[in-house]
N, C-alpha and C positions, 0 to 999 in steps of 0.2 A: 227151238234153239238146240243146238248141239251139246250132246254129252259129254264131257269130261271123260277119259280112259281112267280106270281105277287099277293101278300098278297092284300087285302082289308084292311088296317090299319096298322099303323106303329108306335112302343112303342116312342115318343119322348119327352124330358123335362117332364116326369113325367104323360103323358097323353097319350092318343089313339088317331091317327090323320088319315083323310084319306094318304092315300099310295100317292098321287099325289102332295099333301100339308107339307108333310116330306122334309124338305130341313136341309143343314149342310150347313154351311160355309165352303170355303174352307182352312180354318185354322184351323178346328175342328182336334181333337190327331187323332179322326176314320178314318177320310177323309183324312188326310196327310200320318200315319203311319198303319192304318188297311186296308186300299183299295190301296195298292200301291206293286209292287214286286221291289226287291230289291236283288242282289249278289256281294259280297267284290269282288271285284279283286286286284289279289298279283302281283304289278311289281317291277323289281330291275333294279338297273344301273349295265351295266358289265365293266368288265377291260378297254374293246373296247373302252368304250362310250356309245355302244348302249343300250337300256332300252329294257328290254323282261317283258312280261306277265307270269306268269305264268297258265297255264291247262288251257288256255281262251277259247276253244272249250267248256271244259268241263264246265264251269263256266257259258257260255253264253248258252248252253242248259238244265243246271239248269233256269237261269233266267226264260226263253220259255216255260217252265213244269208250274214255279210257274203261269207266264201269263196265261198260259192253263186254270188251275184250276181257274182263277178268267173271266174267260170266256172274256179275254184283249187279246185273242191270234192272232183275228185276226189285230190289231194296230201292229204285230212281224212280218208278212207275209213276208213286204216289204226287212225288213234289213236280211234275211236268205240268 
């Protein structure tokens, strides 16, 4: 897998900070909703009873791409 560039400074609250001294909280919009993958899943109740997903093969290896791209792929390993 490819490495990640590790910047010498990082833009924060309006200043240049070293890269190691860049912290978010973990409530920050970035940190909750910019760093995070995410896929709807569609389920219904049937006549049965029972509750089906729907395309959740398909759905759950969208998830594992977006993981991918954010270099969180290997935290997916286990549940494949």
């Amino acid at each position: 897998m490819a490495q990640l560039q590790r910047p010498e400074f990082a833009y924060l609250n309006g200043k240049l900070v070293p890269w190691d001294e860049a912290t978010l909280h973990v409530g920050c919009e970035a940190s909750f909703r910019g760093l995070n993958v995410f896929e709807g899943i569609n389920g219904y109740w049937q006549p049965d009873g029972q509750f089906k997903v729907i395309m959740m093969r398909q759905h759950y290896d969208r998830l594992k791409r977006s993981a991918r791209l954010l270099h969180e792929i290997e935290h997916w390993e286990a549940c494949s």
